[in-house]
C-alpha positions as CSV (number, residue, x, y, z in Angstrom):
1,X,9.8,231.6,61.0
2,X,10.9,228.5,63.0
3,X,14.1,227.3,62.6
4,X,15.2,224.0,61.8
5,X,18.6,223.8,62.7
6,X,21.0,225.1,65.8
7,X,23.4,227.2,64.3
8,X,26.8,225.2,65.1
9,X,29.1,227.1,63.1
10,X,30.5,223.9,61.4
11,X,30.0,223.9,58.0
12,X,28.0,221.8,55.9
13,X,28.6,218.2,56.1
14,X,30.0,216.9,52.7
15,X,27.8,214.6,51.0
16,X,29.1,210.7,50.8
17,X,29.7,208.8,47.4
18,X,26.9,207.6,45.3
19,X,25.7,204.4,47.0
20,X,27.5,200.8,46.5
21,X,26.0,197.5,47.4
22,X,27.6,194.2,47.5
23,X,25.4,191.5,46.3
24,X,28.1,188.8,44.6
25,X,28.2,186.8,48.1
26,X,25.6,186.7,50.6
27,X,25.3,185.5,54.4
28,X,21.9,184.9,55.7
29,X,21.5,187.2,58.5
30,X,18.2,185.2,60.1
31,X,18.5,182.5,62.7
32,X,16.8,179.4,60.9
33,X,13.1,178.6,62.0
34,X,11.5,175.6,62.8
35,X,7.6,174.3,62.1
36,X,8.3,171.1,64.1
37,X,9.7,169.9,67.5
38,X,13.1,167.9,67.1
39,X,11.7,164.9,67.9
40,X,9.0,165.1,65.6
41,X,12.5,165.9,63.3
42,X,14.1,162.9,64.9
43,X,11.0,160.6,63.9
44,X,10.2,161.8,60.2
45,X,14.5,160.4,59.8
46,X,14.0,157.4,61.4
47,X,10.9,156.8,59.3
48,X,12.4,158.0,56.5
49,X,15.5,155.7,57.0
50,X,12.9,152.6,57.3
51,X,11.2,153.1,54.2
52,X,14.4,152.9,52.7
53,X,15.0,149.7,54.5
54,X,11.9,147.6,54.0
55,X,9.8,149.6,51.2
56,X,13.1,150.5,49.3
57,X,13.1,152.7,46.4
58,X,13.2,151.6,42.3
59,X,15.9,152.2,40.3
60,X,15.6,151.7,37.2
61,X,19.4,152.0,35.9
62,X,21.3,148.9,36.2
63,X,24.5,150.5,36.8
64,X,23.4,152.0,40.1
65,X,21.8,149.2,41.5
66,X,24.8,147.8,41.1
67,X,26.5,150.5,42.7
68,X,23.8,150.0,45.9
69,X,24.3,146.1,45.8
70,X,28.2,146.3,46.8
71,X,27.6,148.7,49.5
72,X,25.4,146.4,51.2
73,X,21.5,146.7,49.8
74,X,19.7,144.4,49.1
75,X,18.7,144.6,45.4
76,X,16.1,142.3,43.3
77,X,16.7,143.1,39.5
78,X,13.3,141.8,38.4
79,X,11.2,144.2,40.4
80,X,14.2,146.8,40.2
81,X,13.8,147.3,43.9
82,X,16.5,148.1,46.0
83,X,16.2,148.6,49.9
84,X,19.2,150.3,51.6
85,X,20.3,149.8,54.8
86,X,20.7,153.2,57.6
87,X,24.5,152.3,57.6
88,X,24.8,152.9,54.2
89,X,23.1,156.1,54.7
90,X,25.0,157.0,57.2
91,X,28.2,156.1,55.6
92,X,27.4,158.4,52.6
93,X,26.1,161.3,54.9
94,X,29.6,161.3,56.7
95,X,31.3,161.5,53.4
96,X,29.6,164.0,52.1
97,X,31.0,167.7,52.2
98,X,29.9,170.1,54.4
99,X,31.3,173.4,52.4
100,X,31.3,173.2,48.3
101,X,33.1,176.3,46.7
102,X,31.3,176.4,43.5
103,X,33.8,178.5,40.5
104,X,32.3,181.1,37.9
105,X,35.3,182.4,35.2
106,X,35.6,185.2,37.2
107,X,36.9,184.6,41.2
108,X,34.5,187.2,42.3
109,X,31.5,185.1,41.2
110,X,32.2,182.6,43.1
111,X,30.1,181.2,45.5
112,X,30.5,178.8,48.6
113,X,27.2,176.1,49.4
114,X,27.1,176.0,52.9
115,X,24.9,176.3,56.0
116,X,24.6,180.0,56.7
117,X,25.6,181.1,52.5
118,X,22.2,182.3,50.7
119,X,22.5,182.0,46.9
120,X,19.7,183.0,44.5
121,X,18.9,181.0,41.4
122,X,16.4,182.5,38.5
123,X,13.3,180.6,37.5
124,X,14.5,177.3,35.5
125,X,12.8,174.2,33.5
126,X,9.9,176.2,32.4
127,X,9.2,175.2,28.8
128,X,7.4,178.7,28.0
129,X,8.1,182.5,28.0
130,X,6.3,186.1,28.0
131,X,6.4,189.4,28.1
132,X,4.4,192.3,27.4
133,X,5.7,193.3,23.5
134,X,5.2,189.6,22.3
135,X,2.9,187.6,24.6
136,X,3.4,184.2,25.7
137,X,5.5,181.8,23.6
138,X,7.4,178.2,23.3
139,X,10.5,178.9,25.1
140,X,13.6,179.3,22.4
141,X,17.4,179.9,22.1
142,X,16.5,183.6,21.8
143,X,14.3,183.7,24.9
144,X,17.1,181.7,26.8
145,X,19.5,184.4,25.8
146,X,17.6,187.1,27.0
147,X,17.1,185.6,30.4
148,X,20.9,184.6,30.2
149,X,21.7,188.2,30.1
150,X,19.4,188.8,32.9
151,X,20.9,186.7,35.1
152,X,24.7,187.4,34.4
153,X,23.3,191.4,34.7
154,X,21.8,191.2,38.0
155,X,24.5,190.2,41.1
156,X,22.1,188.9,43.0
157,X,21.3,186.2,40.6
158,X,24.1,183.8,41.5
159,X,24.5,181.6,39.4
160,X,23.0,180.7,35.6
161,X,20.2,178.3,35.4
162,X,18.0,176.5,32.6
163,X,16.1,179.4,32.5
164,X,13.7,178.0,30.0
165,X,14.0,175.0,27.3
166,X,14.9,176.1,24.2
167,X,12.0,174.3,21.5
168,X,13.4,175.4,18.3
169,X,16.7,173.4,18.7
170,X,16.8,169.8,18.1
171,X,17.3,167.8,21.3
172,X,20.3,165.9,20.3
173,X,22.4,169.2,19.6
174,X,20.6,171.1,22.0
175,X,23.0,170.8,25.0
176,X,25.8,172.6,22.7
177,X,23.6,175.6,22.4
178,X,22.9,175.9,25.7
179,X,26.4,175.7,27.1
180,X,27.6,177.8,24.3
181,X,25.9,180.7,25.0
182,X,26.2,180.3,28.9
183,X,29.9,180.1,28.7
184,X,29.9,182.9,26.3
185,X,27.5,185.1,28.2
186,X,28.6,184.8,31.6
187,X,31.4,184.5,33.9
188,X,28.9,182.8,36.6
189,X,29.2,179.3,36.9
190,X,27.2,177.4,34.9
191,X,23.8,174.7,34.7
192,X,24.3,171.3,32.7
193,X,21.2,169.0,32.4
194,X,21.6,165.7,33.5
195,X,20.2,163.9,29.8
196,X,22.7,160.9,29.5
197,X,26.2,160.1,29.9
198,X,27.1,161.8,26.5
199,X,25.4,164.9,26.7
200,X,27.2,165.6,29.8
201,X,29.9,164.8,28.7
202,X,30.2,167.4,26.3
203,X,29.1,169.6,28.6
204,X,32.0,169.2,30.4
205,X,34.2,169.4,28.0
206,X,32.7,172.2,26.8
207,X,33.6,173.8,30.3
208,X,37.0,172.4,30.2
209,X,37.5,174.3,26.8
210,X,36.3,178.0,28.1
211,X,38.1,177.5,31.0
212,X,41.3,176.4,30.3
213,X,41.1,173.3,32.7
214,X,42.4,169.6,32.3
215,X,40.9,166.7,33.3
216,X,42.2,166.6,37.0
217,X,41.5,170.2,37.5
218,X,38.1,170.3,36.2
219,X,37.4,166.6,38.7
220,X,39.1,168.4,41.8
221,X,37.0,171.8,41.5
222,X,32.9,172.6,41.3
223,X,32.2,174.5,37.8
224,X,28.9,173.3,37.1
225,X,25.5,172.1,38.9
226,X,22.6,169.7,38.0
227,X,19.3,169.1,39.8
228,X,18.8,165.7,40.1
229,X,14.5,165.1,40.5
230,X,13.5,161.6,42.0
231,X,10.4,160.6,41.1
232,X,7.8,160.6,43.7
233,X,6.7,158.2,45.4
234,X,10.2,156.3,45.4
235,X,11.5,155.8,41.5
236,X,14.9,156.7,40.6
237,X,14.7,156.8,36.9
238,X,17.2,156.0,34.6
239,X,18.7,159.8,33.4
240,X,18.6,161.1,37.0
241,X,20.6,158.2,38.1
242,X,23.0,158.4,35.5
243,X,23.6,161.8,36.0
244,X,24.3,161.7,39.6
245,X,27.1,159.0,38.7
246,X,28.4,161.1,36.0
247,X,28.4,164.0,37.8
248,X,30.0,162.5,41.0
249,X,32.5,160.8,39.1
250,X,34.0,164.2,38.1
251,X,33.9,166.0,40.8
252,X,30.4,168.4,40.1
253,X,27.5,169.5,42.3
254,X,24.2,167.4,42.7
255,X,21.5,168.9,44.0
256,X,19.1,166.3,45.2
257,X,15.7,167.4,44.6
258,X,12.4,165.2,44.9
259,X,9.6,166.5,43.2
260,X,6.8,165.9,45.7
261,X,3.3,167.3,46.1
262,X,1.5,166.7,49.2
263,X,-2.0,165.5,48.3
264,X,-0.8,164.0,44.2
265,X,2.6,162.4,44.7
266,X,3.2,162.5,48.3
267,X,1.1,162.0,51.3
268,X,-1.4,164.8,52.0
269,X,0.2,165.8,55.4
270,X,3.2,168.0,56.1
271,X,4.8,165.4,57.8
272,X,4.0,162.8,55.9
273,X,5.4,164.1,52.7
274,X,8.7,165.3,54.0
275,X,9.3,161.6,55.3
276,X,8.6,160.3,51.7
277,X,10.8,163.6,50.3
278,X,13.5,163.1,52.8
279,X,13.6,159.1,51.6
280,X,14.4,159.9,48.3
281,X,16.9,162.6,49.3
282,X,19.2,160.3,51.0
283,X,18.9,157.7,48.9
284,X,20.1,160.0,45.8
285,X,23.1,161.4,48.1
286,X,24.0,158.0,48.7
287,X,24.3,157.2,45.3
288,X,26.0,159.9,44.7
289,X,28.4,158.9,47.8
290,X,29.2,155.5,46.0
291,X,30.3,156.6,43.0
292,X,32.5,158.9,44.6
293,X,32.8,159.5,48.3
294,X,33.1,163.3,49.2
295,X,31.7,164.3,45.8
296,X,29.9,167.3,46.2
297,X,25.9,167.1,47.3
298,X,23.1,169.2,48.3
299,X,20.0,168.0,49.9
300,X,17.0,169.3,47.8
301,X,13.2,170.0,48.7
302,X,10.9,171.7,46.6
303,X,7.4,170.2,48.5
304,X,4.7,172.3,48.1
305,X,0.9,171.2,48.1
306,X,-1.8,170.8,45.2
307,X,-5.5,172.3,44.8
308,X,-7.4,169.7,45.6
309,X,-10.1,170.7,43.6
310,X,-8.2,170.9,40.3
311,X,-4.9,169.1,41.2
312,X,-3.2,171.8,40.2
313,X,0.6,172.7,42.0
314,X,0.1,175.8,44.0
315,X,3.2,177.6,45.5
316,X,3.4,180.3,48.2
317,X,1.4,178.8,50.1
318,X,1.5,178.0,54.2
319,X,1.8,174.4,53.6
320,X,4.6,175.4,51.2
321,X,6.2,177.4,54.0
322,X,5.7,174.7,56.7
323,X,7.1,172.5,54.2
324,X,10.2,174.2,53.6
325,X,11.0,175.4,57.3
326,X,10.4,171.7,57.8
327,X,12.7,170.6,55.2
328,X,15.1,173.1,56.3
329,X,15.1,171.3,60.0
330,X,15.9,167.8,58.5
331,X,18.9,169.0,56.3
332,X,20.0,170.4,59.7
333,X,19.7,167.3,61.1
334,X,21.7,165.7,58.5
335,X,24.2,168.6,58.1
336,X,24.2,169.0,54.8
337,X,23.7,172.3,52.8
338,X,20.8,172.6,51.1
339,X,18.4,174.0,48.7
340,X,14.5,175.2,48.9
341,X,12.4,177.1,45.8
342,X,10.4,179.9,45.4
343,X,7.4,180.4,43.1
344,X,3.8,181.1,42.3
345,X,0.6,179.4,40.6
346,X,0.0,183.0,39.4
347,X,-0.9,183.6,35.7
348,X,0.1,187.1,35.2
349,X,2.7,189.6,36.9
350,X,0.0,190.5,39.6
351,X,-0.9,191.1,43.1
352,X,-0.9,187.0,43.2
353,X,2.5,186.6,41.4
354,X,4.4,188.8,44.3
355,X,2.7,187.8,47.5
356,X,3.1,184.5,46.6
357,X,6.6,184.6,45.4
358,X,7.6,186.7,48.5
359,X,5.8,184.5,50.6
360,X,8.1,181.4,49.5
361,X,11.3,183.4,49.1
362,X,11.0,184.9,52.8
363,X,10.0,180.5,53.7
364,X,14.0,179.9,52.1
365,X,15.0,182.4,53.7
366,X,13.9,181.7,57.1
367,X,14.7,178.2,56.9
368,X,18.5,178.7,56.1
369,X,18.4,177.7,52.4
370,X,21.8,177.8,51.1
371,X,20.2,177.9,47.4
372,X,16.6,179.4,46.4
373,X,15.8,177.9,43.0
374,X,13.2,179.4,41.0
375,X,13.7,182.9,42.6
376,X,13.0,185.1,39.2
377,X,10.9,185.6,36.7
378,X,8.7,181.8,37.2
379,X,5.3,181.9,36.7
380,X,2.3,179.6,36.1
381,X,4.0,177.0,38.4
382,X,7.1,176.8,36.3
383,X,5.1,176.7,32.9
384,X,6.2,179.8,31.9
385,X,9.4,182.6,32.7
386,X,8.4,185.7,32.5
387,X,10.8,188.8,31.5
388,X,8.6,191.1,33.4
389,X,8.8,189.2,36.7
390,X,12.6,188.7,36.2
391,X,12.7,192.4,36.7
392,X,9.8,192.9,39.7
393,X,11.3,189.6,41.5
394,X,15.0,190.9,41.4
395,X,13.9,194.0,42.6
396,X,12.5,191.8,45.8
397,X,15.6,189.8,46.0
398,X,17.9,192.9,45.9
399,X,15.7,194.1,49.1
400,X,16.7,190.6,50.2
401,X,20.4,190.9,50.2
402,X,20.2,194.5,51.7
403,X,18.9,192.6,55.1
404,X,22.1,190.5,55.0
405,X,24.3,193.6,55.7
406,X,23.4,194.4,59.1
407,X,22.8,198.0,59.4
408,X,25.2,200.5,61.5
409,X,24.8,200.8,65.1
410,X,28.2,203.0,66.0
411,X,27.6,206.4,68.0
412,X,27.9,208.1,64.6
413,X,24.7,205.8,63.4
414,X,22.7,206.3,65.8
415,X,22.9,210.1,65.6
416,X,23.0,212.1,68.7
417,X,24.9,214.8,67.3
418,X,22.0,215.1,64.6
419,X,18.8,214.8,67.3
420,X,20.5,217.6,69.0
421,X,20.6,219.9,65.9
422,X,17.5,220.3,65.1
423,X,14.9,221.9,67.4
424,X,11.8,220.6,68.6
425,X,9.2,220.6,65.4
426,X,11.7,220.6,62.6
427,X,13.2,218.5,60.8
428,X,16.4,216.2,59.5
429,X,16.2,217.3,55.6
430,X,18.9,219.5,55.8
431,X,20.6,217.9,59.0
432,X,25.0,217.6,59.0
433,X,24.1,214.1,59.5
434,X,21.6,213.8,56.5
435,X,23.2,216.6,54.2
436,X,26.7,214.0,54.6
437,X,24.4,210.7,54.1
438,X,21.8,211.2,51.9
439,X,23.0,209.6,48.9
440,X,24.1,206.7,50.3
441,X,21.5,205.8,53.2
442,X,18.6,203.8,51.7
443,X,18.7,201.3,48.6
444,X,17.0,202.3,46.0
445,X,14.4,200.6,43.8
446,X,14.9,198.9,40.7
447,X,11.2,198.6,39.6
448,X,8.9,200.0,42.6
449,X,7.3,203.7,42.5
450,X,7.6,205.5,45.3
451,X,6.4,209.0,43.8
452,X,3.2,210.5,44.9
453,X,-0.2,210.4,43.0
454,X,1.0,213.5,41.1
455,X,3.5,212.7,39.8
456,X,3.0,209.3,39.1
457,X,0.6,210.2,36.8
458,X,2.4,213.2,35.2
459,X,5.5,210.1,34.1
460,X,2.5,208.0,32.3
461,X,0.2,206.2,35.4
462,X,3.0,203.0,34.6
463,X,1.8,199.9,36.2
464,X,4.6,197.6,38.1
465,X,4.7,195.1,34.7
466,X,5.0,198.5,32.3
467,X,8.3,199.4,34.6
468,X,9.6,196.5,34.3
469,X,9.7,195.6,30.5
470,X,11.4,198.9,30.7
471,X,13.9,198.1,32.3
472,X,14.6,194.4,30.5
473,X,14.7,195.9,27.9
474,X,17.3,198.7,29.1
475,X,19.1,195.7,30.4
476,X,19.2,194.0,27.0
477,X,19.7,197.2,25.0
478,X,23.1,197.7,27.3
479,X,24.5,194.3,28.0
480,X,28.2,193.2,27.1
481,X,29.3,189.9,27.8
482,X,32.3,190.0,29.7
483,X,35.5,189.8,27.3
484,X,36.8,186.3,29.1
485,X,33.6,184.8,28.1
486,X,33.0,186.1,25.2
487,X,37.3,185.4,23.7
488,X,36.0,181.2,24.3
489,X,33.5,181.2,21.1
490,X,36.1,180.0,18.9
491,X,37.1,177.2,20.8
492,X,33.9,176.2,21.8
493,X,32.6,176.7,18.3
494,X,35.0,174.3,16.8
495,X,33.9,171.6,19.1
496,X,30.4,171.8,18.5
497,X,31.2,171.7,14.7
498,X,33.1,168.4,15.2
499,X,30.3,167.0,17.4
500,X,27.6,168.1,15.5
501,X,29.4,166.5,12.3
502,X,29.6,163.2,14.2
503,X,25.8,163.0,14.9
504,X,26.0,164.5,18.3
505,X,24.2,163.1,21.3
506,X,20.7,162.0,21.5
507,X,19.4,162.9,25.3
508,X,18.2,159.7,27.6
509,X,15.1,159.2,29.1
């Protein structure tokens, strides 16, 4: 009988603890990748900087052209034009922040956006939902609770988003649900759309309520984020520029974020299009830089390309990796933190859906994306959040986050002591160093099955999707809000009741 081990005399290794992982904060562990040459970076600026000089951009709220015209630009009010000037760029670019701490209700869900920082974001804006028990559905309050849940459950979603638009609430009192139940859910910090002056406004307020803050403490720290979309090629319109004055005004995060398309909104090359993007980018941080210098900023891309046989967006593509390594190079350039997007075309939680979705996430990640939007559960192109792919996705972003903990490399780790106990032929199953490891050594899946044939089909031949609406609904079965979030209802409550009596606020277009 051939032995497997040297007989040492030691005894048995003890086994470690169950496994922990640390997923709250996350460094990116990969150096950043480039698709083009730094001058070819240098050149897409300097273009970028002279459409905004002799093309300009429209804006269509009078208040911000305002806002360009005493900085310098020059502005005509009947064509709504305004054409801004690279030292008013530059200006706003040296004012803006670096480093933004963002605050959750709890310290420990915190999260800083910063070069090198890697924060995930769940699939947002999609106006639909699905899942396996009741198909595919308008998006309501009760589907944006679910996915609420999801996201304050999982630590490696960071913070909340608009997971999906609720359709069964009417629009002016829809902002109160929204908050409520992310304020009351959660201790992650949380999303407010940008839909006029006085819905945001009770948004923050709303904040200000659950967290005990006063006016000067809510405008001197980050508790809430918008994504601010420009509307490609070059229109500002009039909510998106309101909100990026609201929300620099009191201190909370933009996130810059033209939606371009190469081929439909944008030019059809790669370079081409991140010029146009990266046009619209600075023109939005500048705004936001004249409202209030130093408020808090991220550059945004979300370029992808269309089918251009259908028009359709597709996602996960190599353009949309060139796209965002290229993107990633220009924020870089600027030195501004900044945020990419994952997502997929796909129509069903399929073989599409994940290489697709991988594919984009592992394009963030490589190009030093301080945020990844739209990093669970978004399918159809953002048509539709899916509970299903919530679950499959976070399981891929979990395996994420274990690659930002570098692995062990000491003379313990790399196991001398264990190739020398076991002879030639055998094997490391019942090794000191294995025996005193093997709980703790490898991460474990949340969705994927990595049981043989056999036995796979012995637990019920469960396909990816089938796992994973097991597990949402575990999730949901089991969740607790925590108690600090849950002890602000009655506050919050009373101030939606008051609002709500007094007509409350009709969103702007």
């Amino acid at each position: 009988m051939r032995q497997n081990r040297r007989h040492s005399g030691q005894a048995p290794a003890r086994p470690t603890a169950a496994r922990s992982v640390a997923y709250r904060q996350l460094r990116n562990p990969f150096a950043p990748q480039a698709a083009f040459s730094a001058d070819a970076v240098a050149a897409m600026h300097e273009q970028a900087l002279h459409v905004l000089e002799t093309l300009g951009i429209k804006v269509l709220l009078p208040e911000a052209r305002a806002l360009y015209r005493q900085a310098g630009a020059l502005v005509n009010d009947d064509d709504q034009m305004v054409r801004i000037g690279r030292e008013i760029v530059a200006a706003a670019l040296a004012s803006a922040p670096r480093s933004i701490q963002g605050w959750g209700a709890d310290p420990s869900r915190s999260v800083e956006f910063a070069p090198g920082s890697l924060v995930f974001i769940g699939g947002s804006s999609c106006p639909n939902a699905a899942d396996l028990v009741r198909g595919r559905r308008p998006g309501s309050l009760a589907d944006l609770t679910d996915l609420t849940k999801f996201s304050q459950h999982f630590d490696v979603l960071h913070v909340l988003g608009n997971h999906v638009e609720p359709q069964d609430v009417p629009v002016h009192v829809r902002h109160y649900a929204t908050m409520r139940l992310q304020l009351t859910l959660s201790d992650k910090m949380p999303h407010l759309s940008a839909r006029g002056t006085a819905q945001v406004e009770d948004g923050f307020e709303m904040i200000r309520l659950a967290r005990a803050l006063t006016a000067d403490q809510f405008r001197n720290g980050v508790y809430t984020y918008t994504i601010i979309n420009s509307n490609s090629p070059r229109v500002l319109d009039i909510s998106m520029a309101q909100g990026i004055i609201d929300f620099a005004r009191n201190g909370q995060l933009t996130i810059i974020t033209p939606f371009c398309l190469a081929g439909a909104m944008a030019p059809i090359t790669i370079a081409g299009a991140l010029t146009l993007q990266h046009a619209e980018a600075l023109a939005g941080i500048t705004l936001a830089q004249l409202a209030r210098p130093g408020a808090p900023t991220l550059y945004g891309s979300f370029l992808s390309n269309v089918d251009m046989k259908s028009g359709s967006p597709a996602f996960g593509t190599p353009a949309h990796l060139q796209a965002t390594l290229g993107a990633g190079q220009l924020a870089r350039h600027i030195g501004l933190p900044w945020r990419a997007g994952a997502g997929t075309a796909a129509n069903l939680v399929d073989a599409q859906a994940a290489w697709e979705t991988q594919f984009s996430l592992w394009a963030s990640v490589l190009a030093g994306a301080t945020v990844c939007v739209h990093a669970a559960g978004w399918l159809e192109g953002g048509l539709t959040n899916s509970y299903e792919k919530c679950m499959t996705d976070v399981d891929m972003l979990q395996m994420f986050a274990e690659l930002c903990t570098p692995p062990e490399a000491g003379a313990d780790a790399i196991g001398y002591e264990a190739i020398a106990e076991v002879a030639p032929g055998g094997h490391f199953f019942a090794a000191a160093h294995t025996m005193a490891r093997y709980r703790s050594a490898f991460y474990e899946p949340l969705i994927a099955d990595v049981s043989n044939f056999g036995t796979w089909t012995e637990n019920g031949s469960l396909t990816a999707a089938e796992r994973a609406r097991a597990k949402w609904q575990q999730v949901l079965a089991e969740f607790t809000a925590p108690a600090a979030a849950a002890q602000c209802a009655e506050p919050l409550d009373e101030f939606i009741a008051r609002r709500t009596a007094e007509g409350g606020a009709a969103p702007v277009s």
